[in-house]
DSSP file (Angstrom, degrees, kcal/mol; ACC not computed):
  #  RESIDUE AA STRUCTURE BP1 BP2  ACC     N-H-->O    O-->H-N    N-H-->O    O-->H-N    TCO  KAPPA ALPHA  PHI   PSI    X-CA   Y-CA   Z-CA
    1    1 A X              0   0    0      0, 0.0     2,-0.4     0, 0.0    86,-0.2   0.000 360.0 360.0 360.0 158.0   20.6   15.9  -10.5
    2    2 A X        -     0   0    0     85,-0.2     4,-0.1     1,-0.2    56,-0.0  -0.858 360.0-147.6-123.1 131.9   17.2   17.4  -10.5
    3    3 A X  S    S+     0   0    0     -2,-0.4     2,-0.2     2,-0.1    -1,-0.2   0.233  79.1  23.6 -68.8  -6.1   17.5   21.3  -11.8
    4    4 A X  S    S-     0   0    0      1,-0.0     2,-0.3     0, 0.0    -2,-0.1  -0.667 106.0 -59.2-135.7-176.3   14.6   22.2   -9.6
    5    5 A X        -     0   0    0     -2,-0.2     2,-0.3     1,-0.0    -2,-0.1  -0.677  69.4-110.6 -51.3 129.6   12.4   21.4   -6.4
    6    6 A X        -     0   0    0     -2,-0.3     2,-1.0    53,-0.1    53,-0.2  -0.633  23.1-131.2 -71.4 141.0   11.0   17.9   -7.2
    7    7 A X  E     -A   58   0A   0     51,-2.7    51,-1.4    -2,-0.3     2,-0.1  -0.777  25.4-153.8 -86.1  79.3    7.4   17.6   -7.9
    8    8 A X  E     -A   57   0A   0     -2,-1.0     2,-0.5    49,-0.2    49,-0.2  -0.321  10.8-168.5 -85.5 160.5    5.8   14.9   -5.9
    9    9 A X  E     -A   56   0A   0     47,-1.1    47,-2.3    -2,-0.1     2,-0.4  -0.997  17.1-159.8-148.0 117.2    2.6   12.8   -6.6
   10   10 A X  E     +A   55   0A   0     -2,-0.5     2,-0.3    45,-0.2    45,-0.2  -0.967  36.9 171.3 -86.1  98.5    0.5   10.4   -4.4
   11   11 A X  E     -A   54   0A   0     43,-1.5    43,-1.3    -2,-0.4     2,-0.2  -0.846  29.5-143.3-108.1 129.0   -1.2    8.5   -7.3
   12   12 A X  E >   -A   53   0A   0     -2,-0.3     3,-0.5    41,-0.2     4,-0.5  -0.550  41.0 -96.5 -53.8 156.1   -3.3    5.5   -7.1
   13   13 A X  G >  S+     0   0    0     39,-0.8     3,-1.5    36,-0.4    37,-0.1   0.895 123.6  57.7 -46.2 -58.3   -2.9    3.2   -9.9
   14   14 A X  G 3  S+     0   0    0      1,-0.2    -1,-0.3    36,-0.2    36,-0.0   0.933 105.5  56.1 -52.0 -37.8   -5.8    4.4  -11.9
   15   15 A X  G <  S+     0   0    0     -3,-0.5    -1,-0.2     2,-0.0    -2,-0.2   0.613  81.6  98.1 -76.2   2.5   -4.1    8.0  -11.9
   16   16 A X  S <  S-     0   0    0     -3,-1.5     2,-0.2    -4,-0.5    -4,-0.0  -0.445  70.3-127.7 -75.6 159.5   -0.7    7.2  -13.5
   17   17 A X        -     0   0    0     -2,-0.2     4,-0.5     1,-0.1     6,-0.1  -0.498  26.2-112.3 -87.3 161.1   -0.1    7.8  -17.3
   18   18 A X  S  > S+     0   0    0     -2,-0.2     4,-2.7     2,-0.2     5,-0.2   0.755 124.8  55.6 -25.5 -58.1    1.0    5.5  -19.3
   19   19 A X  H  > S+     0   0    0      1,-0.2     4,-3.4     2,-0.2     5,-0.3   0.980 110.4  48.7 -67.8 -62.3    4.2    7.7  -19.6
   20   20 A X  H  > S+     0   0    0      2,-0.2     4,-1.5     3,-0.2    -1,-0.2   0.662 116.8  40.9 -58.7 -15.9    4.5    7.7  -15.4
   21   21 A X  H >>>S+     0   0    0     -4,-0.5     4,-1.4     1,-0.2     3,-0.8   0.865 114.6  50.8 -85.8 -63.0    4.1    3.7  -15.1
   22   22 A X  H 3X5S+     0   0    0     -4,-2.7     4,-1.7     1,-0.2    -2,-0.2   0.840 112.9  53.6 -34.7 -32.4    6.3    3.1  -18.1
   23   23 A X  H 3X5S+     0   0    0     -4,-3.4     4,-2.9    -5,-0.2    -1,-0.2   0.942 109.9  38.4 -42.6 -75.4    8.4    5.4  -16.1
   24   24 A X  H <X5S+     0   0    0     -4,-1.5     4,-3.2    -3,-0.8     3,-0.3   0.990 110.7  57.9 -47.8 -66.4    8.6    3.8  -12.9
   25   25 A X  H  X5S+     0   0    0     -4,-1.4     4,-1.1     1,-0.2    -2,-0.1   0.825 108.9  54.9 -66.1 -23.0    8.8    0.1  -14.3
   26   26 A X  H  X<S+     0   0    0     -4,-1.7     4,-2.7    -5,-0.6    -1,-0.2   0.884 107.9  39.9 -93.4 -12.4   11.9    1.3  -16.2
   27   27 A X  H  X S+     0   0    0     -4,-2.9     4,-1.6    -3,-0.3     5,-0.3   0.778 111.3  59.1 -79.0 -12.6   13.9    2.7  -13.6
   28   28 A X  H  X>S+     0   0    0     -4,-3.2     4,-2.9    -5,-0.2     5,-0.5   0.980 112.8  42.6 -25.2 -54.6   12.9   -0.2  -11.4
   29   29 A X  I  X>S+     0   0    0     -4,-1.1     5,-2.7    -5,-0.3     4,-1.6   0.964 111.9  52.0 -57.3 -66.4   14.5   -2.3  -14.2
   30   30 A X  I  <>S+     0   0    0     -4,-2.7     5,-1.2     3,-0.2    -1,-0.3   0.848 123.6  26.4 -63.1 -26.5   17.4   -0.1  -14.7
   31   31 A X  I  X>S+     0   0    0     -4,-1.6     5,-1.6     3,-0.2     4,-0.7   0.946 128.4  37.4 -84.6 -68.6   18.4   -0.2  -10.6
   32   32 A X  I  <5S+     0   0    0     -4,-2.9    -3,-0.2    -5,-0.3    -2,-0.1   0.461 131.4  25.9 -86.8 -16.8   17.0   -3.4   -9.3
   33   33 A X  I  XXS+     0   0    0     -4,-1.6     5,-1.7    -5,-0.5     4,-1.4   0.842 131.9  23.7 -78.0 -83.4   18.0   -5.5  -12.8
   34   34 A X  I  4<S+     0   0    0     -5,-2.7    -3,-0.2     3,-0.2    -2,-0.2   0.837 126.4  42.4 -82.7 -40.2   20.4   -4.2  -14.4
   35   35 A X  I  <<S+     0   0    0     -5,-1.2    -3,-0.2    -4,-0.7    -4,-0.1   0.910 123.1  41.3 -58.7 -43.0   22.5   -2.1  -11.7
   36   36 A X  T  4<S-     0   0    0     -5,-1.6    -1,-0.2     2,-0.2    -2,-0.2   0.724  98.8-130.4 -80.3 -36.4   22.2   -4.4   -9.6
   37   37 A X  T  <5 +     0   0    0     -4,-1.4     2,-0.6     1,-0.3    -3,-0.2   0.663  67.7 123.3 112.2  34.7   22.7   -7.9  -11.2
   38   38 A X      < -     0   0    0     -5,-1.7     2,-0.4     2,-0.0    -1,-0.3  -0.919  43.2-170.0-136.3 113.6   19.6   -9.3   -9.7
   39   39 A X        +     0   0    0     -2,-0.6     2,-0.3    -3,-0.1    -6,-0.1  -0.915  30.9 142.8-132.1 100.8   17.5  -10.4  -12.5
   40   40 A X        -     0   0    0     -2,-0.4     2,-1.7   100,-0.0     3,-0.2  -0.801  64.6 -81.2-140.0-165.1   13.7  -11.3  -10.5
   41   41 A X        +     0   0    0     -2,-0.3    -2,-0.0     1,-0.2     0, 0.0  -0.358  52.2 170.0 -74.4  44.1   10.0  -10.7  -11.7
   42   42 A X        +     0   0    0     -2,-1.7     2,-1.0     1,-0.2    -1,-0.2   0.820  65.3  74.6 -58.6 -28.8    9.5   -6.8  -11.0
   43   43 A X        +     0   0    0     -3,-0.2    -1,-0.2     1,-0.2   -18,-0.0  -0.750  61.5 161.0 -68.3  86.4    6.3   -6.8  -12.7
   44   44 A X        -     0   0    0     -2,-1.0    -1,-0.2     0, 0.0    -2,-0.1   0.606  57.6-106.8 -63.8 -50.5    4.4   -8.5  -10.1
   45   45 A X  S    S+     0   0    0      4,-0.0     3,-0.3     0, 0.0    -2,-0.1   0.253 105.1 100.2 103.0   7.4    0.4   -7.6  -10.9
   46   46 A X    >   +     0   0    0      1,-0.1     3,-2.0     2,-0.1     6,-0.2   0.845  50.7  79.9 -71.9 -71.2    1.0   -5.6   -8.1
   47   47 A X  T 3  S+     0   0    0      1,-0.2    -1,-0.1    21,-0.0   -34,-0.1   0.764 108.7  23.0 -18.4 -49.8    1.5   -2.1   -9.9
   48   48 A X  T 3  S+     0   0    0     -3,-0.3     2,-0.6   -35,-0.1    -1,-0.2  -0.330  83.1 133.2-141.2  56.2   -2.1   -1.3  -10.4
   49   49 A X    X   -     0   0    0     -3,-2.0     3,-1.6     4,-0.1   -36,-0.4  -0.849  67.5-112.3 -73.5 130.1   -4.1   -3.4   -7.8
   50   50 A X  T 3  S+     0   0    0     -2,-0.6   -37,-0.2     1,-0.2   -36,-0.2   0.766 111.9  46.0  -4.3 -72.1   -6.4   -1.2   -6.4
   51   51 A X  T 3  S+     0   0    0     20,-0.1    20,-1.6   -39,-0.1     2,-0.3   0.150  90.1 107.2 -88.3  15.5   -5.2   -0.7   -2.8
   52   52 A X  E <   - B   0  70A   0     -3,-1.6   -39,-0.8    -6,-0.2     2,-0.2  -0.735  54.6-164.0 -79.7 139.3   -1.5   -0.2   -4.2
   53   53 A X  E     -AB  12  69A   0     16,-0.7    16,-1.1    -2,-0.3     2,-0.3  -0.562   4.8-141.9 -92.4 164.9   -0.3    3.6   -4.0
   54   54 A X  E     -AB  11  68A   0    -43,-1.3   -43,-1.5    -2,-0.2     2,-0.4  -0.789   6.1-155.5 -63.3 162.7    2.6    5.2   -5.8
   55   55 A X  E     -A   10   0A   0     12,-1.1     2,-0.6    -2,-0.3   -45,-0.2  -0.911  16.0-174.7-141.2  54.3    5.1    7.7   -4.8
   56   56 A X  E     -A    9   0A   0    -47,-2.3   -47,-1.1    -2,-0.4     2,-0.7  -0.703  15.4-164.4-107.9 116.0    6.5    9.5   -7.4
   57   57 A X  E     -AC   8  65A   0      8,-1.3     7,-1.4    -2,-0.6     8,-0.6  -0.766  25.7-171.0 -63.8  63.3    9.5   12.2   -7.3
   58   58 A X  E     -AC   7  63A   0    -51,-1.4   -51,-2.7    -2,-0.7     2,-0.6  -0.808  36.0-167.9-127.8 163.8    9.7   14.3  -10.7
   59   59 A X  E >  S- C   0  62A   0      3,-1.7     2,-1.4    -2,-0.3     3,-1.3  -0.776  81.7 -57.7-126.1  64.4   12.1   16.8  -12.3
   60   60 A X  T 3  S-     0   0    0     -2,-0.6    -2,-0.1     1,-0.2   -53,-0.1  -0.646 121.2 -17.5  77.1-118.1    9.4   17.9  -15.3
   61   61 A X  T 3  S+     0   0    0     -2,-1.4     2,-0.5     2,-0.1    -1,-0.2   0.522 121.6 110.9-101.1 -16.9    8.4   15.0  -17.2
   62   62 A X  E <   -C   59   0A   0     -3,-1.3    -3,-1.7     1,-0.1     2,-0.2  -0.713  66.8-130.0 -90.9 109.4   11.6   13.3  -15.6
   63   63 A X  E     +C   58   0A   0     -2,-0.5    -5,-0.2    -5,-0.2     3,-0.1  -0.323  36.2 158.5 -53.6 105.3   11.5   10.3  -12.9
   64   64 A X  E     +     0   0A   0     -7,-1.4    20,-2.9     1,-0.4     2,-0.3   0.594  62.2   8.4 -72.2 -29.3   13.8   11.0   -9.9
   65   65 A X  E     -CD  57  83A   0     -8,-0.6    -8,-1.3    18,-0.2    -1,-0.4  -0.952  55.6-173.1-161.8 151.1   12.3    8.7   -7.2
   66   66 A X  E     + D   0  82A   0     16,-0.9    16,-0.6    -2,-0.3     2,-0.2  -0.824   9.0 166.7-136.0 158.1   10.0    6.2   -6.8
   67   67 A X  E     -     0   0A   0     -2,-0.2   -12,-1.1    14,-0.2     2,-0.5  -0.736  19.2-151.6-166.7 150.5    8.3    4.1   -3.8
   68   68 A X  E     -BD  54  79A   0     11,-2.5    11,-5.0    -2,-0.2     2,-0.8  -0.922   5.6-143.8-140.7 168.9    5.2    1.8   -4.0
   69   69 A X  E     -BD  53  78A   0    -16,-1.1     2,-0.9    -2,-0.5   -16,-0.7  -0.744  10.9-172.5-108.7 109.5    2.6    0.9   -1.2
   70   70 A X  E     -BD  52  77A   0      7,-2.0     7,-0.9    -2,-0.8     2,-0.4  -0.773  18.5-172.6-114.6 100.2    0.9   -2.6   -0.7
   71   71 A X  E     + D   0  76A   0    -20,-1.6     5,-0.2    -2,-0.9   -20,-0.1  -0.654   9.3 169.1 -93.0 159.7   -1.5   -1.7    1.9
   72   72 A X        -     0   0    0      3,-1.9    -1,-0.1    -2,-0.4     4,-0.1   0.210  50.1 -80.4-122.9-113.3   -3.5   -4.9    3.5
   73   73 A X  S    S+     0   0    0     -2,-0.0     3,-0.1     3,-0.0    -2,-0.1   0.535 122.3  34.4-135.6 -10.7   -5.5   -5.3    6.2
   74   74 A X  S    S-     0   0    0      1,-0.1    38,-0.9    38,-0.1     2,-0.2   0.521 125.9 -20.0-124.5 -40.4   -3.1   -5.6    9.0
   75   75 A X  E     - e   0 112A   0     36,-0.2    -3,-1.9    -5,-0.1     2,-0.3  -0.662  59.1-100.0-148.3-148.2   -0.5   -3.3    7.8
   76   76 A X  E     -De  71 113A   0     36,-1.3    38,-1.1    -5,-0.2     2,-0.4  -0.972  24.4-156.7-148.1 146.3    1.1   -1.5    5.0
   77   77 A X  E     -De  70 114A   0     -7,-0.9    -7,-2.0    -2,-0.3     2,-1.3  -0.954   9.6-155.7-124.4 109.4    4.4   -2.6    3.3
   78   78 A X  E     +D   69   0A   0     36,-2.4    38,-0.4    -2,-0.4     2,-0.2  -0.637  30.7 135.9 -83.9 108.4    6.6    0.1    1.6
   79   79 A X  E     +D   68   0A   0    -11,-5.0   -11,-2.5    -2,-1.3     3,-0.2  -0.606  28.6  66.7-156.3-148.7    8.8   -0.9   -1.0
   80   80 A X  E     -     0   0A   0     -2,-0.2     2,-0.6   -13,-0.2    -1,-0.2   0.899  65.1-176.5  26.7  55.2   10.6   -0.7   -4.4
   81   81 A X  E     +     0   0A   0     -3,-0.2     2,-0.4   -14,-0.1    -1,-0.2  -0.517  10.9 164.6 -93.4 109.2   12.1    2.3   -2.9
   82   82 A X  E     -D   66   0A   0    -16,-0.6   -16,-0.9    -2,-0.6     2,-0.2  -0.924  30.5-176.5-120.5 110.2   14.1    3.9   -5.6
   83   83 A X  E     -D   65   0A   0     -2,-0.4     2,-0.7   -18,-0.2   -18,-0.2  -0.683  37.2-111.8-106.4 175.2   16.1    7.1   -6.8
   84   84 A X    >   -     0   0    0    -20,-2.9     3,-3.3    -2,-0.2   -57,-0.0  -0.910  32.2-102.1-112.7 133.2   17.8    7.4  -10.1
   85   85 A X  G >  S+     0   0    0     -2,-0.7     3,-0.6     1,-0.3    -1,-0.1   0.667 119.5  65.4 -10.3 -77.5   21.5    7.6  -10.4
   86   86 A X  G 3  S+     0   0    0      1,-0.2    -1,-0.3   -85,-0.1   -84,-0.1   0.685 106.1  44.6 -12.1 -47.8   21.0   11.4  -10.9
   87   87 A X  G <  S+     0   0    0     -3,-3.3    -1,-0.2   -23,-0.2   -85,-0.2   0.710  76.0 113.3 -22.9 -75.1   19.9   11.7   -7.7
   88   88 A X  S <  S+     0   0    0     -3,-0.6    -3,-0.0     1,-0.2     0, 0.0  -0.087  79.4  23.7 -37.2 114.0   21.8   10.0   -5.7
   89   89 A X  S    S+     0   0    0     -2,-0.0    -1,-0.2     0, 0.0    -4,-0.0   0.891  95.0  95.0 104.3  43.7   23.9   12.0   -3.0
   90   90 A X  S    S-     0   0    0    -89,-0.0    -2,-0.1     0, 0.0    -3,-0.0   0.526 102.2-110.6-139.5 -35.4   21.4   15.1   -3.1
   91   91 A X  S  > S+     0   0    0     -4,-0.1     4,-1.0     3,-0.0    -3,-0.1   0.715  88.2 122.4 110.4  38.9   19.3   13.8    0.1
   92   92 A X  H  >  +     0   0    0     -5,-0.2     4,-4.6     2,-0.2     5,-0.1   0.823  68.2  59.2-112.8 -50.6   16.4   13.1   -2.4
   93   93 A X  H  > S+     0   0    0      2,-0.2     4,-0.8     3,-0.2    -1,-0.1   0.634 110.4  40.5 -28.7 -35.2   16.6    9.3   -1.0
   94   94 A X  H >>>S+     0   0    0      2,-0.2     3,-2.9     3,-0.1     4,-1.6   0.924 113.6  49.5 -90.5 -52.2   15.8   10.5    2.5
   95   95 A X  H 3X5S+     0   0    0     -4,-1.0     4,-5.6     1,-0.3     5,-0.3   0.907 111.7  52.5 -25.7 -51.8   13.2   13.0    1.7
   96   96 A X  H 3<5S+     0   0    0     -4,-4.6     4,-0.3     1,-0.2    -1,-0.3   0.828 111.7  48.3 -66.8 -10.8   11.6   10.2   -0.5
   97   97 A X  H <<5S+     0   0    0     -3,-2.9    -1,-0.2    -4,-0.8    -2,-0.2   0.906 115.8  48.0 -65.1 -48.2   11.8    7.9    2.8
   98   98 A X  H >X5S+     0   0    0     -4,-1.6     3,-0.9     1,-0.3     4,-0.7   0.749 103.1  48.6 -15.7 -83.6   10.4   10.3    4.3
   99   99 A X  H 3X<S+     0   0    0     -4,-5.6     4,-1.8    -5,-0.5    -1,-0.3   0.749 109.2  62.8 -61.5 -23.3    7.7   11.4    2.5
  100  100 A X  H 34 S+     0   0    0     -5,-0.3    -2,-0.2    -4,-0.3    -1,-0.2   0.431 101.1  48.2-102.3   1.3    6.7    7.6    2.2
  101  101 A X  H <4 S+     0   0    0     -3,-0.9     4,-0.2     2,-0.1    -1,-0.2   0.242 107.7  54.2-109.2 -18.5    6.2    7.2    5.8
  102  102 A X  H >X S+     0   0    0     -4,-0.7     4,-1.8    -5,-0.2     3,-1.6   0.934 107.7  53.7 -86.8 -60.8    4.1   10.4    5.9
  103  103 A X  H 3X S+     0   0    0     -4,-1.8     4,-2.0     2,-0.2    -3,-0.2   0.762 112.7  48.6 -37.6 -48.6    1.6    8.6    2.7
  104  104 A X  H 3> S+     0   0    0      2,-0.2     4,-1.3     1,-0.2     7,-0.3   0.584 107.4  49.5 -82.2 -10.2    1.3    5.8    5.0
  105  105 A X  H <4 S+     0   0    0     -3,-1.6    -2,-0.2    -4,-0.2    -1,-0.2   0.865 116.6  42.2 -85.9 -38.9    0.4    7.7    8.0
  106  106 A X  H  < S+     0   0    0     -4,-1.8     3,-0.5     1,-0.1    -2,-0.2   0.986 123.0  35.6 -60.3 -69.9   -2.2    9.6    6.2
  107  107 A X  H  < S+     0   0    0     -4,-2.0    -3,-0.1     1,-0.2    -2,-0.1   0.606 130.0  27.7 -19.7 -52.2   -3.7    6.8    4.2
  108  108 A X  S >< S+     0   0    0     -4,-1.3     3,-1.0     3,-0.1    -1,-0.2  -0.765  80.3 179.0-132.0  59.7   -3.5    3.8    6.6
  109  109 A X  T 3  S+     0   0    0     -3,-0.5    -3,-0.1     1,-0.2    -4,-0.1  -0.405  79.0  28.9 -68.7 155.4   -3.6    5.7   10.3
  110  110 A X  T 3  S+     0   0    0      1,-0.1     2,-0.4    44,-0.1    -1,-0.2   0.537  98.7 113.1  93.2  -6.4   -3.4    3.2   12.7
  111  111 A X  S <  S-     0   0    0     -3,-1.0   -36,-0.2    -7,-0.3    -1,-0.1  -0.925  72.6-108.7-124.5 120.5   -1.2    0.2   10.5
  112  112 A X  E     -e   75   0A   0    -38,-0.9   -36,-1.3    -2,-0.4     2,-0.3  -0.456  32.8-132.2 -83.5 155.3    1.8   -0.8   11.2
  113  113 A X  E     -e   76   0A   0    -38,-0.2    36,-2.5    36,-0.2     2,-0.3  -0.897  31.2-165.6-139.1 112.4    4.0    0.6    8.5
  114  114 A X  E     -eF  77 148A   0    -38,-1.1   -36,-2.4    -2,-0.3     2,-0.3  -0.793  13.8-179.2-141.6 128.7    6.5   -2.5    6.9
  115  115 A X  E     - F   0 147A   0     32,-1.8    32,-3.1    -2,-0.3     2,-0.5  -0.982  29.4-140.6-141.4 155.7    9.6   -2.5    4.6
  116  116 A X  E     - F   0 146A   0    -38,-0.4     2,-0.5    -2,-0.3    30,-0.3  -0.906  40.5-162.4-104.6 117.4   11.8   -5.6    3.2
  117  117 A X  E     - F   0 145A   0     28,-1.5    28,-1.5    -2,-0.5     5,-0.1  -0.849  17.9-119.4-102.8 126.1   15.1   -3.5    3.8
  118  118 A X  E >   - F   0 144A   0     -2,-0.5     3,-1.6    26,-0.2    26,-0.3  -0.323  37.8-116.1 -54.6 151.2   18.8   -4.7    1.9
  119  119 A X  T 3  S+     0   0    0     24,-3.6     3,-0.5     1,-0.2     4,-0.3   0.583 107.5  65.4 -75.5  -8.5   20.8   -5.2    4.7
  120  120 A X  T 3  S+     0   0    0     23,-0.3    -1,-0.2     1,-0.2     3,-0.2   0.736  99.6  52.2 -31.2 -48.4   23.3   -2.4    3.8
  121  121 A X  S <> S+     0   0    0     -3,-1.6     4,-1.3     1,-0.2     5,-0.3   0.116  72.7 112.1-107.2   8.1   20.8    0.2    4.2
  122  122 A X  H  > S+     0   0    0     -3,-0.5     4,-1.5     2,-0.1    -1,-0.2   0.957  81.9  50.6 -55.2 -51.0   19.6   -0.9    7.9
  123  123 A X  H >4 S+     0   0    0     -4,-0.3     3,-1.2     2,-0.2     4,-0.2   0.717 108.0  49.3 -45.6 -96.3   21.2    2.3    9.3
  124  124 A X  H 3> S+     0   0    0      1,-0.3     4,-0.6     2,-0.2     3,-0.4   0.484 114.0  43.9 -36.8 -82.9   19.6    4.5    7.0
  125  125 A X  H ><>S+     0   0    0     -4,-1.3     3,-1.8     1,-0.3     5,-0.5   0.603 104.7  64.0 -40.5 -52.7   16.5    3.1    7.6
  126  126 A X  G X<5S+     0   0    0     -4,-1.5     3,-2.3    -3,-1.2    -1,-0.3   0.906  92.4  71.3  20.6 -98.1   17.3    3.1   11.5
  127  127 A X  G 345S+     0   0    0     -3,-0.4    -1,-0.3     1,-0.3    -2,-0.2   0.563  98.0  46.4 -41.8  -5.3   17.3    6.9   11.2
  128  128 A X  G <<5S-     0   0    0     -3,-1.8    30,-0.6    -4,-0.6    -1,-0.3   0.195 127.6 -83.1-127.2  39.3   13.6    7.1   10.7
  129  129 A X  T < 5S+     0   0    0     -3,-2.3    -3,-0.2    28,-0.2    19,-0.1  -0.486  81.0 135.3 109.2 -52.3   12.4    5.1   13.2
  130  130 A X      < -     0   0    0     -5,-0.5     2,-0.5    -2,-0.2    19,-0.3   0.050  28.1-169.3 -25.0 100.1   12.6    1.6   11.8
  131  131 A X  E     -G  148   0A   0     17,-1.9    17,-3.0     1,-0.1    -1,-0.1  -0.806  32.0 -94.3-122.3 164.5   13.7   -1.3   13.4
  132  132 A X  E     -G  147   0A   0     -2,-0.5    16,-0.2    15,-0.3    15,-0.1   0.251  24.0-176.6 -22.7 145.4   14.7   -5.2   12.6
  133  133 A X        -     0   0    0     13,-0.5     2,-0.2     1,-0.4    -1,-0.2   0.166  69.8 -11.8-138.4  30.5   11.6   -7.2   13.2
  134  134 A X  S    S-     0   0    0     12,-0.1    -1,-0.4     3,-0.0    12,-0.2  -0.892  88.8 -45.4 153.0 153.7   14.3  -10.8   12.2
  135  135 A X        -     0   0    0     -2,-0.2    -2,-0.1     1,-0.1    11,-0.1  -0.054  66.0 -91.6 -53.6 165.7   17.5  -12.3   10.9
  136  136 A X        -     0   0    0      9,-0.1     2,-0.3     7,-0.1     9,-0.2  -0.296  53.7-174.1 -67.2 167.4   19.1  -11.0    7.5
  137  137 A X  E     -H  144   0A   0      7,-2.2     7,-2.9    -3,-0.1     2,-0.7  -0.976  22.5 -98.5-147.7 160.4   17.7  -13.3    5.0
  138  138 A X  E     -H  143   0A   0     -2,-0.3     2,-1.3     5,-0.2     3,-0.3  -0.711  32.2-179.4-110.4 116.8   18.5  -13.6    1.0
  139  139 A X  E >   -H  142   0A   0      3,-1.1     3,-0.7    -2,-0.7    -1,-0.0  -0.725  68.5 -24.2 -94.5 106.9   16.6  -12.1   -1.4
  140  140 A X  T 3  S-     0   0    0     -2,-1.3    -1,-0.3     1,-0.2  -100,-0.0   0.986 131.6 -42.7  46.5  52.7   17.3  -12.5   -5.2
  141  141 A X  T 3  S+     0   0    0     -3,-0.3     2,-0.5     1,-0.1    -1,-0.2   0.562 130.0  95.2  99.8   1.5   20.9  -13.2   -4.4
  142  142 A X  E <  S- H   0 139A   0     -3,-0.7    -3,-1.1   -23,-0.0    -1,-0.1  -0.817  74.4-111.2-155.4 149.3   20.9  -10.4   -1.8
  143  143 A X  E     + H   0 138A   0     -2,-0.5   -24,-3.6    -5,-0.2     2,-0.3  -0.104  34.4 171.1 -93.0 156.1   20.4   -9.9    1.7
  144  144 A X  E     -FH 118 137A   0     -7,-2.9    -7,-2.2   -26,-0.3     2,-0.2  -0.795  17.7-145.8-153.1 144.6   17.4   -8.1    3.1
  145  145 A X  E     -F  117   0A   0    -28,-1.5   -28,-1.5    -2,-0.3     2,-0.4  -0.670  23.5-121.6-110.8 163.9   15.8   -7.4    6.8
  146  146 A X  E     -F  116   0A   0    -30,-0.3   -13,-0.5    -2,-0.2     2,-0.4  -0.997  38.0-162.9-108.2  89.7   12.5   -7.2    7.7
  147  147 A X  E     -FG 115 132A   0    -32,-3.1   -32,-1.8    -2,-0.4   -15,-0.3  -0.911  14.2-158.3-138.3 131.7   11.7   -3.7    9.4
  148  148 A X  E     -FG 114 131A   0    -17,-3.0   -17,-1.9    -2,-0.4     2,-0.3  -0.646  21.0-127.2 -95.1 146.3    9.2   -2.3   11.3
  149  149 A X        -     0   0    0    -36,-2.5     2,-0.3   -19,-0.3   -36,-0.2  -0.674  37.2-143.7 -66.1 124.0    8.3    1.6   11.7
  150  150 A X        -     0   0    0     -2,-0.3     7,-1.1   -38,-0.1     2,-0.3  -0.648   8.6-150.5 -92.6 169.0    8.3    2.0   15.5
  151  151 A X    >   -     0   0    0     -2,-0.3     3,-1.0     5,-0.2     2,-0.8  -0.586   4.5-157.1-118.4  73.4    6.1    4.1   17.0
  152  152 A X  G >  S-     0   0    0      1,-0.3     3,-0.6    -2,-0.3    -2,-0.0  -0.477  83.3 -25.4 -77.0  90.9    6.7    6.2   20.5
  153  153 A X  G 3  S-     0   0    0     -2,-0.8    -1,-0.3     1,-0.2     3,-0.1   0.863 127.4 -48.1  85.3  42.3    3.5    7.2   22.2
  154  154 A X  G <  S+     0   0    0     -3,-1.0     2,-0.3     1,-0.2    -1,-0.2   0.358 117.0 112.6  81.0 -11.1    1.3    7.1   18.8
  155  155 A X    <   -     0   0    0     -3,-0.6    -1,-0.2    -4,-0.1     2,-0.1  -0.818  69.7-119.4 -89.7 156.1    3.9    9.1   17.1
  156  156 A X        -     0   0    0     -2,-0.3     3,-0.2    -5,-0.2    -5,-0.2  -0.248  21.1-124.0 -64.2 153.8    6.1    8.2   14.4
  157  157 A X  S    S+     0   0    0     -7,-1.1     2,-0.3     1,-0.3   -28,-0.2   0.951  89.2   6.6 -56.9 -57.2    9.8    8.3   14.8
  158  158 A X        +     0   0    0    -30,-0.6     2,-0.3   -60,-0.0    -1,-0.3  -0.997  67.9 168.6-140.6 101.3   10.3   10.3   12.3
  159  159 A X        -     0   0    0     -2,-0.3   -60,-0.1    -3,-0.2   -61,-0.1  -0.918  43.8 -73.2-137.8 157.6    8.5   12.5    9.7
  160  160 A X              0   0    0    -62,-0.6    -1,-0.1    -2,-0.3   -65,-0.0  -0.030 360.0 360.0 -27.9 120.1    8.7   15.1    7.1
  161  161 A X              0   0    0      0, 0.0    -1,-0.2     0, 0.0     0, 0.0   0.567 360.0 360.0-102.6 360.0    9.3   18.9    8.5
């Protein structure tokens, strides 16, 4: 549970440390691997493309949250959307949703704003505008939606207050 206000960072790839990617790719590892039982590729080449963002949540020197951003030319796709067990239950998972819909609106104005969602979490996602854009489908052994940010009259559903 984070002893303070979390300290967030919009970093391109060239501005993470060492310490903050090594950071990230191991709590990826530890949720999406090991927690999870879904043993895929998370190191992608992805991490430090150019027009990738991260997202970062931290507690000091200490990783709370994660999200990363593959913007393209047609849209923006948000995903590896992560807290760490510590976290979890504190409302540091909506903030970071939050906050990560806010990154993309700033960055990418104009772009439709994309996430591949587990199909658990469609309500939560739901609450900030997001809807189904397709059937569940299975991803690495678990099942995942396709979800678009809606947009009402050029605003977002939902944003940081």
């Amino acid at each position: 549970m984070p002893t303070t206000t979390p300290t967030w960072l919009d970093l391109a790839p060239a501005d993470l440390s060492t310490r903050q990617l090594h950071d990230l790719l191991r709590l990826r590892n530890e949720v999406f691997i090991v927690e999870q039982d879904c043993p895929y590729p998370d190191i992608d080449g992805h991490d430090l493309a150019a027009t990738t963002r991260h997202l970062l949540a931290l507690d000091g020197d200490n990783l709370l949250a994660c999200s990363r951003f593959l913007a393209g030319p047609a849209a923006v796709r948000i995903g590896r959307i992560v807290v760490a067990p510590g976290g979890r239950g504190t409302g540091l998972g909506r903030e970071l949703v939050a906050r990560s819909i806010d990154l993309c609106l700033a960055h990418w104005p104009g772009r439709p704003v994309l996430i591949s969602a587990q199909a658990h979490l469609r309500r939560f996602y739901e609450e900030f505008g997001f809807v189904a854009t397709g059937s569940e489908y299975d991803e690495d052994g678990i099942p995942h939606l396709d979800m678009q940010l809606r947009v009402d009259g050029g605003a977002p559903a939902s944003r940081t207050q």
